[in-house]
Steps between C-alpha positions, in 0.01 A plus 500: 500500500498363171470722190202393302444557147233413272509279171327290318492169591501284160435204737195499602346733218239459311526781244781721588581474855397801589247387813677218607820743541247723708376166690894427590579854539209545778562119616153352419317275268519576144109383448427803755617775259386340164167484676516846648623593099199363299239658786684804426471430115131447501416765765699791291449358170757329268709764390673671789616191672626366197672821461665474857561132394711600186683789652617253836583267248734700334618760809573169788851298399457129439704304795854448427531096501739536747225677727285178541502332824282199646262652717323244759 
């Protein structure tokens, strides 16, 4: 089995990475999560999620470049 790890992918971001690492690391569409991520926003209010945001931004590695790979 291959060992997994998460990162941010700087690819496909759109802020930090930060859900479209968790899109890759879970092996689905990144439009999923940030969907799933603003219902979560609204339904909770602003602050906490942006909270979570911030601290996964700065606790989850960006992707060594060496890391990327094409995936079909």
């Amino acid at each position: 089995m291959k060992n997994k790890k998460l990162y941010r992918n700087d690819e496909t971001a759109v802020v930090a990475g930060v859900l479209s690492g968790l899109a890759e690391y879970f092996k689905q569409d990144p439009v999923l999560f940030r969907l799933i991520a603003i219902f979560l926003l609204i339904v909770t209010g602003v602050f906490p999620g942006l909270m979570m945001y911030l601290i996964a931004w700065f606790i989850i590695p960006k992707r060594p470049k060496a890391d990327y790979t094409i995936i079909d």
